[in-house]
ROPA-279346 format. One record per residue (C-alpha): chain; residue in three letters; x, y, z negated. Coordinates in Angstrom, 1 decimal, decimal comma, padded with zeros to 4 digits. Example, Ala and Ser with C-alpha at 12.3 -4.5 7.8 and 13.67 -1.06 7.14 Angstrom:
<atoms>
<atom><chain>A</chain><res>ALA</res><xx>012,3</xx><yy>-004,5</yy><zz>-007,8</zz></atom>
<atom><chain>A</chain><res>SER</res><xx>013,7</xx><yy>-001,1</yy><zz>-007,1</zz></atom>
</atoms>
This chain:
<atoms>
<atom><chain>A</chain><res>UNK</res><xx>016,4</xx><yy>022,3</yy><zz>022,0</zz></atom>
<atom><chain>A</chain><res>UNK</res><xx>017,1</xx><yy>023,5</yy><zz>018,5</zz></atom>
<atom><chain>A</chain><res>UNK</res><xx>013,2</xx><yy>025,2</yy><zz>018,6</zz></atom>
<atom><chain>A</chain><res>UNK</res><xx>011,9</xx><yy>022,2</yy><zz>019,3</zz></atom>
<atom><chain>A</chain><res>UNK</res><xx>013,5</xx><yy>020,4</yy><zz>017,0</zz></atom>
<atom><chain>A</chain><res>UNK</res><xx>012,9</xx><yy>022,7</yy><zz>014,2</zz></atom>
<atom><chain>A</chain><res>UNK</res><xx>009,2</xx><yy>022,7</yy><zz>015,3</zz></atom>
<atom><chain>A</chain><res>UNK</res><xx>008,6</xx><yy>019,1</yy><zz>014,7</zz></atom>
<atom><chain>A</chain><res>UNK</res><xx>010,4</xx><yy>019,2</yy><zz>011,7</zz></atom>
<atom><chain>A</chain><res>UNK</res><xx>008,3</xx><yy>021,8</yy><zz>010,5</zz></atom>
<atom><chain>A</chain><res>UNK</res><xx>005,2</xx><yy>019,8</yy><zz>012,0</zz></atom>
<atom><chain>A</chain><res>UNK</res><xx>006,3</xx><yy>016,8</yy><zz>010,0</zz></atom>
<atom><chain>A</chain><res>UNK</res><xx>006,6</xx><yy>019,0</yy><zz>006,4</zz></atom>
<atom><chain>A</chain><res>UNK</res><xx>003,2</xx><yy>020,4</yy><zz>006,5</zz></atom>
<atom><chain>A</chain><res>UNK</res><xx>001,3</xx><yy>017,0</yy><zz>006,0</zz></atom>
<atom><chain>A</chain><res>UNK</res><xx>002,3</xx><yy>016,0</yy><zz>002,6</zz></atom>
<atom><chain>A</chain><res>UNK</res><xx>002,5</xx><yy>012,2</yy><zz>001,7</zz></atom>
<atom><chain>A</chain><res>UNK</res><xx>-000,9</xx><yy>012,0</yy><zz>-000,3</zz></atom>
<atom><chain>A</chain><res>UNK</res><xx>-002,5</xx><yy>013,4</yy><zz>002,5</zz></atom>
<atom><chain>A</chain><res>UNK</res><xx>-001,2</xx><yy>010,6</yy><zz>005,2</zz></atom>
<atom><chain>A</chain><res>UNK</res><xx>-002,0</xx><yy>007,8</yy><zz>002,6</zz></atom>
<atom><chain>A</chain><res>UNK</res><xx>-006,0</xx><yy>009,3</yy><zz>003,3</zz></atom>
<atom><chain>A</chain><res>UNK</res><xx>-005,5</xx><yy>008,3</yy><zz>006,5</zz></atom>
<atom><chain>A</chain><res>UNK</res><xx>-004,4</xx><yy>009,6</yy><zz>010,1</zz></atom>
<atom><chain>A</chain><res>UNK</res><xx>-004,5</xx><yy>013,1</yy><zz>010,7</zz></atom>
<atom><chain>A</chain><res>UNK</res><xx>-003,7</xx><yy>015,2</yy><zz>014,0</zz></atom>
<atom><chain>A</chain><res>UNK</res><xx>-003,2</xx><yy>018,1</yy><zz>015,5</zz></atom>
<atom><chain>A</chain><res>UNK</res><xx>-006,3</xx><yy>020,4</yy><zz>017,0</zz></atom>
<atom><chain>A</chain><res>UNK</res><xx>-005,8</xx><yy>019,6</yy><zz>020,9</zz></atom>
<atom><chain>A</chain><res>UNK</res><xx>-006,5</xx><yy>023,7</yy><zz>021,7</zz></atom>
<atom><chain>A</chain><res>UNK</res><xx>-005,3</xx><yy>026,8</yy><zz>019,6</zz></atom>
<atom><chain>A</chain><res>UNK</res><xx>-008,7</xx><yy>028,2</yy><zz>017,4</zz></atom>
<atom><chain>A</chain><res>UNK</res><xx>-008,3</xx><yy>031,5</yy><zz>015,7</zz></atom>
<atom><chain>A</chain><res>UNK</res><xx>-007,6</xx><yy>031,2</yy><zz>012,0</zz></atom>
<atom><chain>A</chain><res>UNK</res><xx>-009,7</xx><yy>033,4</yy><zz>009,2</zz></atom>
<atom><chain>A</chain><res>UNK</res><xx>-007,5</xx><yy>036,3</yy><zz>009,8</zz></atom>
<atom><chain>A</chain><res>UNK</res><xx>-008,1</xx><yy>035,8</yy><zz>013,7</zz></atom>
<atom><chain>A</chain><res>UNK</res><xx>-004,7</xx><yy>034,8</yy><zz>014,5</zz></atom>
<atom><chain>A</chain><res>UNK</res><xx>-004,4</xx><yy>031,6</yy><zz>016,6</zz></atom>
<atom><chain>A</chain><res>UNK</res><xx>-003,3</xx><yy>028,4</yy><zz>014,9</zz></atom>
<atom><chain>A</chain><res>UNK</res><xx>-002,9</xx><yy>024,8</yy><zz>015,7</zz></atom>
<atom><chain>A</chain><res>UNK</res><xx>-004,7</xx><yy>022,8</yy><zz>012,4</zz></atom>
<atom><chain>A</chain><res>UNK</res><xx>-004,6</xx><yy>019,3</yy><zz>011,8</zz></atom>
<atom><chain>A</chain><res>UNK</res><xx>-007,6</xx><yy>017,5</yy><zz>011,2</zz></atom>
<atom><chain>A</chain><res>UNK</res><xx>-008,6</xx><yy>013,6</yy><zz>009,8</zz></atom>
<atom><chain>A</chain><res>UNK</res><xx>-009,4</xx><yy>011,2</yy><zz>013,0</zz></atom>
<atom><chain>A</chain><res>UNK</res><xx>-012,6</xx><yy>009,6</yy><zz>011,4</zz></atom>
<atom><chain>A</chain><res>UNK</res><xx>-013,6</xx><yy>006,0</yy><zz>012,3</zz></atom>
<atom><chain>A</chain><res>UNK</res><xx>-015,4</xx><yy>006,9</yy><zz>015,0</zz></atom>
<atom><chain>A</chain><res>UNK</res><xx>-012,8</xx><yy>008,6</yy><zz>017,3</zz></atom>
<atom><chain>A</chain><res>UNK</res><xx>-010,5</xx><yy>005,7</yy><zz>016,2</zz></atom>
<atom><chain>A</chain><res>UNK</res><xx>-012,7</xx><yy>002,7</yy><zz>017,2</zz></atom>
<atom><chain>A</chain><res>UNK</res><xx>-013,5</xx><yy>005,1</yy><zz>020,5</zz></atom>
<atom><chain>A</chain><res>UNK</res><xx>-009,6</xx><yy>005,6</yy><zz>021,5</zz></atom>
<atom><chain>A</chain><res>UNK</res><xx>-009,2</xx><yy>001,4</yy><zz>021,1</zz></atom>
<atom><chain>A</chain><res>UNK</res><xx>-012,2</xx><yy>000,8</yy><zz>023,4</zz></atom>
<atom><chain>A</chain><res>UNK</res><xx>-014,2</xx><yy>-000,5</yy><zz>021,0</zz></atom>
<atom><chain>A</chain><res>UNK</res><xx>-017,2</xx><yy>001,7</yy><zz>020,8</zz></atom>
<atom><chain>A</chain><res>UNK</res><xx>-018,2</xx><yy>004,0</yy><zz>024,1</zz></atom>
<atom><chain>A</chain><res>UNK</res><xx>-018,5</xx><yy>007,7</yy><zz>024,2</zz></atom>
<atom><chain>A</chain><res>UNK</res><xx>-022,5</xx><yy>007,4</yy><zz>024,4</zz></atom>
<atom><chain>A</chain><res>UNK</res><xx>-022,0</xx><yy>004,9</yy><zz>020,9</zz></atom>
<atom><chain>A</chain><res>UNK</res><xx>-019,2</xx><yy>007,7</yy><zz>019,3</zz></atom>
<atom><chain>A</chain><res>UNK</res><xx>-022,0</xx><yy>010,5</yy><zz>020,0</zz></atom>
<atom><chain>A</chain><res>UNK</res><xx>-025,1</xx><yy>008,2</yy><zz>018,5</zz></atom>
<atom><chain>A</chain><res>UNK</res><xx>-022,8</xx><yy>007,8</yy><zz>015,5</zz></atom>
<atom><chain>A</chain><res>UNK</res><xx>-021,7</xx><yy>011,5</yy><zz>015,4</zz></atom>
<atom><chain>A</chain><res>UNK</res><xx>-025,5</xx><yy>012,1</yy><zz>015,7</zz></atom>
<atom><chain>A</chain><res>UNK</res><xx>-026,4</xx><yy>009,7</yy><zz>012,8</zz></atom>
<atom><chain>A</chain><res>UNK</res><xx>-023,4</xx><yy>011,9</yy><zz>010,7</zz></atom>
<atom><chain>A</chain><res>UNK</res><xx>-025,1</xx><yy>015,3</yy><zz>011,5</zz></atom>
<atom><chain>A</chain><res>UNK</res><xx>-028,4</xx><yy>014,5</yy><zz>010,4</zz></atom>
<atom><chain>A</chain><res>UNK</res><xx>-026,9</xx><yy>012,7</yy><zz>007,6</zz></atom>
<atom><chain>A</chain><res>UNK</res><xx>-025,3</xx><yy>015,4</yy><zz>006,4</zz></atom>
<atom><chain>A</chain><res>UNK</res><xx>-028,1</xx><yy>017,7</yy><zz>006,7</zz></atom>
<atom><chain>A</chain><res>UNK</res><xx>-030,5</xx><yy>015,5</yy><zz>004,5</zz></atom>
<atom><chain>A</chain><res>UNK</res><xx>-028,0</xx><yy>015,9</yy><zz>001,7</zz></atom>
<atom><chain>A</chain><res>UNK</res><xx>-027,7</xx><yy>012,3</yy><zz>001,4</zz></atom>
<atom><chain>A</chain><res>UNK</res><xx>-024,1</xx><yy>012,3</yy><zz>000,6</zz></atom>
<atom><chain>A</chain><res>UNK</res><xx>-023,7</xx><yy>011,4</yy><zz>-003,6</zz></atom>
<atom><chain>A</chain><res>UNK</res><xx>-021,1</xx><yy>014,1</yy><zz>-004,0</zz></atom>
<atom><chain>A</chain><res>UNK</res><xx>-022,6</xx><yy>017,2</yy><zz>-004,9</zz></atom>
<atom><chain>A</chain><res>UNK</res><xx>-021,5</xx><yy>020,4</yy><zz>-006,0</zz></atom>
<atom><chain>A</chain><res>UNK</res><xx>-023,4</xx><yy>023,0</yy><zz>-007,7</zz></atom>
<atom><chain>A</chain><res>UNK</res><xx>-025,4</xx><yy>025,6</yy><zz>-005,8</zz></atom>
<atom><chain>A</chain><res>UNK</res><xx>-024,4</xx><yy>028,6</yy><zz>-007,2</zz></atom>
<atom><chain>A</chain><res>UNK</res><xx>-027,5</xx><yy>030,8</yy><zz>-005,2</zz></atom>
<atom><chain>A</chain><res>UNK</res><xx>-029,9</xx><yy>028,5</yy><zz>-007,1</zz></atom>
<atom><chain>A</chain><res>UNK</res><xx>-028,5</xx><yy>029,3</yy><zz>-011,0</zz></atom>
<atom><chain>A</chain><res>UNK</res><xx>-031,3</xx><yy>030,7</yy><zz>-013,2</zz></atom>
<atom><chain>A</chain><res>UNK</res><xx>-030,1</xx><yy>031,7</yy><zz>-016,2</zz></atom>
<atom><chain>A</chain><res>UNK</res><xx>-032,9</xx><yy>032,7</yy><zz>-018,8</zz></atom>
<atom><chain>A</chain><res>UNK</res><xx>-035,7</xx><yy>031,1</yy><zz>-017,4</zz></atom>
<atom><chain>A</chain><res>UNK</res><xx>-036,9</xx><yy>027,9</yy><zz>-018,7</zz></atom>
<atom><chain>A</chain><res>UNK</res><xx>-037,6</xx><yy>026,1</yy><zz>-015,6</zz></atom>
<atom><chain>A</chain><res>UNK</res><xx>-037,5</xx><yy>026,3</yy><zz>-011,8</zz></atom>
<atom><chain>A</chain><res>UNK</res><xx>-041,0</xx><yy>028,2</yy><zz>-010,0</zz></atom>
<atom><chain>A</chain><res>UNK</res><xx>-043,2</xx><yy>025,7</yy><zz>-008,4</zz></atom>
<atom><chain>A</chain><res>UNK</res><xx>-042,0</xx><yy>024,1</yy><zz>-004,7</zz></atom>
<atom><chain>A</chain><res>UNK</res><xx>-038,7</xx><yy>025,7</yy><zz>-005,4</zz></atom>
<atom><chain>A</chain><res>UNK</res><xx>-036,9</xx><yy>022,7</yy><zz>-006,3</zz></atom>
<atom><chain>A</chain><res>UNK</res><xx>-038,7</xx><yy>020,4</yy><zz>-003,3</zz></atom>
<atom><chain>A</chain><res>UNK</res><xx>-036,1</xx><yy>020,3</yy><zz>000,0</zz></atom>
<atom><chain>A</chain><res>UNK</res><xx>-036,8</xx><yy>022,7</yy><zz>002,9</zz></atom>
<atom><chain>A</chain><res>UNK</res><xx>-038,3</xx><yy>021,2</yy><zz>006,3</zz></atom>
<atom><chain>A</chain><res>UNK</res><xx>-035,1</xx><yy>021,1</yy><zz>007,6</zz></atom>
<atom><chain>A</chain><res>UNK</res><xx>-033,7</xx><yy>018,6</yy><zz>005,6</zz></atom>
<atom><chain>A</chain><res>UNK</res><xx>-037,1</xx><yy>016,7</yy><zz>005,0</zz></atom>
<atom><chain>A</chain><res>UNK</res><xx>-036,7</xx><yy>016,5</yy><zz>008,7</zz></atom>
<atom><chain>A</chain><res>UNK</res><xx>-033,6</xx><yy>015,4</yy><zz>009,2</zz></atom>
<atom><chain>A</chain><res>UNK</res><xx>-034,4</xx><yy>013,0</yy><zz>005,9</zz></atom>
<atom><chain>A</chain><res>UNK</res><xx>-036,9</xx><yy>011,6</yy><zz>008,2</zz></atom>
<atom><chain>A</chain><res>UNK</res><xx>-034,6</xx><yy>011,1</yy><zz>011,2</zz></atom>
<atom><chain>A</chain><res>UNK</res><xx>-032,1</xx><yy>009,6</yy><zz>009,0</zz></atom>
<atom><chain>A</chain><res>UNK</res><xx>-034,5</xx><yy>006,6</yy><zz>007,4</zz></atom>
<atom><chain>A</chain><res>UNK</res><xx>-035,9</xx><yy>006,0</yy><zz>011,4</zz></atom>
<atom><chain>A</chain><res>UNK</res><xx>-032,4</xx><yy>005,3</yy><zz>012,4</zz></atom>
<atom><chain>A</chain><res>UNK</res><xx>-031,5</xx><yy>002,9</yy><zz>009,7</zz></atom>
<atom><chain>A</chain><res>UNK</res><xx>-035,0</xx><yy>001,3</yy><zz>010,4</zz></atom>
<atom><chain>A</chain><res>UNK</res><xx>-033,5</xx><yy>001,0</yy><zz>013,8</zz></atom>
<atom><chain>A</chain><res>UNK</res><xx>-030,8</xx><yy>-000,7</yy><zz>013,2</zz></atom>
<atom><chain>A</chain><res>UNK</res><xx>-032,5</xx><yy>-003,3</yy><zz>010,7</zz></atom>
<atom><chain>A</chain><res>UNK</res><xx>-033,1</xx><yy>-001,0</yy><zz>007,4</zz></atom>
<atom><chain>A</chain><res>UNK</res><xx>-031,2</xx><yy>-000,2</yy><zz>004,8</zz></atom>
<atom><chain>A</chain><res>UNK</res><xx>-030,9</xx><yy>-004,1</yy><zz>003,2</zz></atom>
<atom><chain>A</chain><res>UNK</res><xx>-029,3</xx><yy>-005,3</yy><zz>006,6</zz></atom>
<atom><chain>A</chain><res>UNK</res><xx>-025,6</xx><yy>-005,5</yy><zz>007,2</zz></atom>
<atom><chain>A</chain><res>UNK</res><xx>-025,9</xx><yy>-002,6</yy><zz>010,2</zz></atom>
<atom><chain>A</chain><res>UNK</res><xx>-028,2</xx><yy>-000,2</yy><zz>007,9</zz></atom>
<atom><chain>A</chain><res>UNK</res><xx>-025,7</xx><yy>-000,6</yy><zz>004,8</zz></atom>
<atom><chain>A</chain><res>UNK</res><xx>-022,8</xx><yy>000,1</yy><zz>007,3</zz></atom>
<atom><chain>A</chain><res>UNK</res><xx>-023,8</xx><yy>002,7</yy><zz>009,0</zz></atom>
<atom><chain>A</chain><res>UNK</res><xx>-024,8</xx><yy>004,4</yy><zz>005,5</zz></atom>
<atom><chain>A</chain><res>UNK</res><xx>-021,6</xx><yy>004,1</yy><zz>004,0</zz></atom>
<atom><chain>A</chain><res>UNK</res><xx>-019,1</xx><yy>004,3</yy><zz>007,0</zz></atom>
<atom><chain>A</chain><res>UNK</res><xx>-020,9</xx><yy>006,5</yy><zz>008,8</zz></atom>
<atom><chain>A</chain><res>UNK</res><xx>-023,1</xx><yy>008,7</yy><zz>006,5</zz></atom>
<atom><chain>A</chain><res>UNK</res><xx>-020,9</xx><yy>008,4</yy><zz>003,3</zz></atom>
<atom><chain>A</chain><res>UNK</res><xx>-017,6</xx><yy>008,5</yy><zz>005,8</zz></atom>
<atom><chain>A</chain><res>UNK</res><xx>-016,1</xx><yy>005,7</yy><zz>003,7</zz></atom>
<atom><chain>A</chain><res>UNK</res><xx>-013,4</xx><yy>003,7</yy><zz>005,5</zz></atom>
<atom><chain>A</chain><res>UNK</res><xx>-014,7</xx><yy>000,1</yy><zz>007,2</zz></atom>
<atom><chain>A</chain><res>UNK</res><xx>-011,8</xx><yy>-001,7</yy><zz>005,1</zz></atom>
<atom><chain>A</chain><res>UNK</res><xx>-013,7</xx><yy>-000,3</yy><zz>002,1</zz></atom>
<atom><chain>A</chain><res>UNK</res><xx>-017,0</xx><yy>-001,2</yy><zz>003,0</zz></atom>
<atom><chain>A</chain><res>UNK</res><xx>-015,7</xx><yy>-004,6</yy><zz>003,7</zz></atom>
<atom><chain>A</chain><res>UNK</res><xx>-014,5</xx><yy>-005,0</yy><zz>000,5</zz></atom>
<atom><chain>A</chain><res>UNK</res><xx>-016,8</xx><yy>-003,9</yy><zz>-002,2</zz></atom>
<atom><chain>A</chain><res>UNK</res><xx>-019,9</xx><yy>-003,1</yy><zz>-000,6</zz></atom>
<atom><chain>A</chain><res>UNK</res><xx>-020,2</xx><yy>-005,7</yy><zz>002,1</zz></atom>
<atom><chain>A</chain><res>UNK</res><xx>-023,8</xx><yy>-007,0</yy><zz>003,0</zz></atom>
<atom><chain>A</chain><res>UNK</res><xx>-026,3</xx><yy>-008,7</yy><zz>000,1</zz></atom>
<atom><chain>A</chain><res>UNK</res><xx>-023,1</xx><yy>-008,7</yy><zz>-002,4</zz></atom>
<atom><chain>A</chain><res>UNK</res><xx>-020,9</xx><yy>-011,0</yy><zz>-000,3</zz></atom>
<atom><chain>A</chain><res>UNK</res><xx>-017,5</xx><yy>-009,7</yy><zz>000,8</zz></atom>
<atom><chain>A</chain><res>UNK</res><xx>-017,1</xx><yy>-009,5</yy><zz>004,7</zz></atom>
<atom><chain>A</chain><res>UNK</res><xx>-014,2</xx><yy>-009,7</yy><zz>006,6</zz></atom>
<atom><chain>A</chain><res>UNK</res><xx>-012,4</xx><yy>-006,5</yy><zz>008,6</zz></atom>
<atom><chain>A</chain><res>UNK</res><xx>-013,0</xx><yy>-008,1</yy><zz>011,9</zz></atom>
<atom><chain>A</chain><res>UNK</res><xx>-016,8</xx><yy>-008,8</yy><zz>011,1</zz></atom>
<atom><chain>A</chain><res>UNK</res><xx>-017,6</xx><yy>-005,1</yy><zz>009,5</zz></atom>
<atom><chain>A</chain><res>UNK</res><xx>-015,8</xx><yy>-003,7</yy><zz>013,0</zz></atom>
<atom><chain>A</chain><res>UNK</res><xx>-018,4</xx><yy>-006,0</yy><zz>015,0</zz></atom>
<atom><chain>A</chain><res>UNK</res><xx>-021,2</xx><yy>-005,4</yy><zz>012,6</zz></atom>
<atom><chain>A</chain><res>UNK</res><xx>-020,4</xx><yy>-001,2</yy><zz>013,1</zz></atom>
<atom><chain>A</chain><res>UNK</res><xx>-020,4</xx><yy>-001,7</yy><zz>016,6</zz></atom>
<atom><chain>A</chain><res>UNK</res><xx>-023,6</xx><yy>-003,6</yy><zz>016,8</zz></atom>
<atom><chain>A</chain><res>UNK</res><xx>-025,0</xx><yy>-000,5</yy><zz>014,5</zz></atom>
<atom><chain>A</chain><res>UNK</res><xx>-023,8</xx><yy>002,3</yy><zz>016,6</zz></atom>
<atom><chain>A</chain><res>UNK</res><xx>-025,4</xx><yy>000,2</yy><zz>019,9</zz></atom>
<atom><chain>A</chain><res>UNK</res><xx>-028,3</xx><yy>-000,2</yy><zz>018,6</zz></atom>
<atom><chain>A</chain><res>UNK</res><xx>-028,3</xx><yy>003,4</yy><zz>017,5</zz></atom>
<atom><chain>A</chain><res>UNK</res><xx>-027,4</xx><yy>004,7</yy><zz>020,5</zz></atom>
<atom><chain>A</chain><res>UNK</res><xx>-030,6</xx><yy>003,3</yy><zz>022,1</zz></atom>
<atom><chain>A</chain><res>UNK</res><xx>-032,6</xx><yy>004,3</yy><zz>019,4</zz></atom>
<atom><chain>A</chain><res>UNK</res><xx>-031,6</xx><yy>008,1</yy><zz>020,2</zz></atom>
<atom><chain>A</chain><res>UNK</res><xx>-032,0</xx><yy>007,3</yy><zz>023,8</zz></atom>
<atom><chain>A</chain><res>UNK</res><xx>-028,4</xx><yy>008,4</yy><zz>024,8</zz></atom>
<atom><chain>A</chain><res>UNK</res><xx>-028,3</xx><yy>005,5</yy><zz>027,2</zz></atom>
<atom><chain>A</chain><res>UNK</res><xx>-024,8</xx><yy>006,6</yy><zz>029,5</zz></atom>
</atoms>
């Protein structure tokens, strides 16, 4: 009993208050092996996505369109926060060799994949285009999008964004053809 106990106590001390006011965070469901090798138990965010999924809202084939959408997303380096990449420093030289600068095929690929989804959907000016690229790309939170991005400048509600997303994510889910 005492264990158990001092297990969840311990559970409880790990996530520090600034971390829960990001959002909800959870426990990995299986033990993965930490740098060092040994097992461990992390936490990790539960996105939108998996949230919206758990409620019934979205279906799995909806959650994996979107997770899909995130991937490539991700890959096309379309997120606004960068960091600098330290392998591509030149120090000395007065500019950057020819074609060195241009994005590999990977990411022109996937750059690609991303604009035919948000066509998809209704392009980027339409309410499901600007929330999939900022919920789902951008991971921003619905209730923010809501707020200050919302759809031609106007504000839209938190009831309306959820329905917009959904509509989003079913149309993208036929658009990648993972009809279940």
């Amino acid at each position: 009993m005492k264990g158990r106990l001092r297990a969840a106590a311990v559970r409880e001390t790990v996530i520090l208050p600034e971390r829960l006011r990001q959002g909800p965070v959870e426990l990995v469901p299986a033990v993965i092996a930490d740098a060092a090798g040994r097992p461990a138990r992390p936490y990790r965010a539960v996105d939108t996505l998996a949230l919206m999924e758990r409620r019934g809202s979205i279906t799995a084939g909806m959650r994996q369109a979107g997770e899909d959408f995130r991937r490539r997303f991700a890959l096309a380096q379309l997120d606004p926060l960068r960091a600098l990449d330290l392998a591509r420093l030149r120090l000395g030289e007065k500019r950057a060799p020819r074609g060195d600068a241009a994005p590999g095929l990977r990411v022109e690929a996937a750059r690609l994949s991303v604009w035919r989804a948000v066509k998809a959907v209704g392009g980027i000016a339409s309410p499901a285009g600007s929330c999939l690229w900022h919920v789902v790309g951008w991971e921003r939170s619905l209730k923010e999008w809501a707020l200050e991005q919302g759809w031609a400048g106007r504000r839209v509600s938190q009831e309306a964004a959820s329905g917009i997303l959904i509509a989003a994510l079913g149309a993208l889910e036929m658009h990648f053809g993972k009809r279940q």
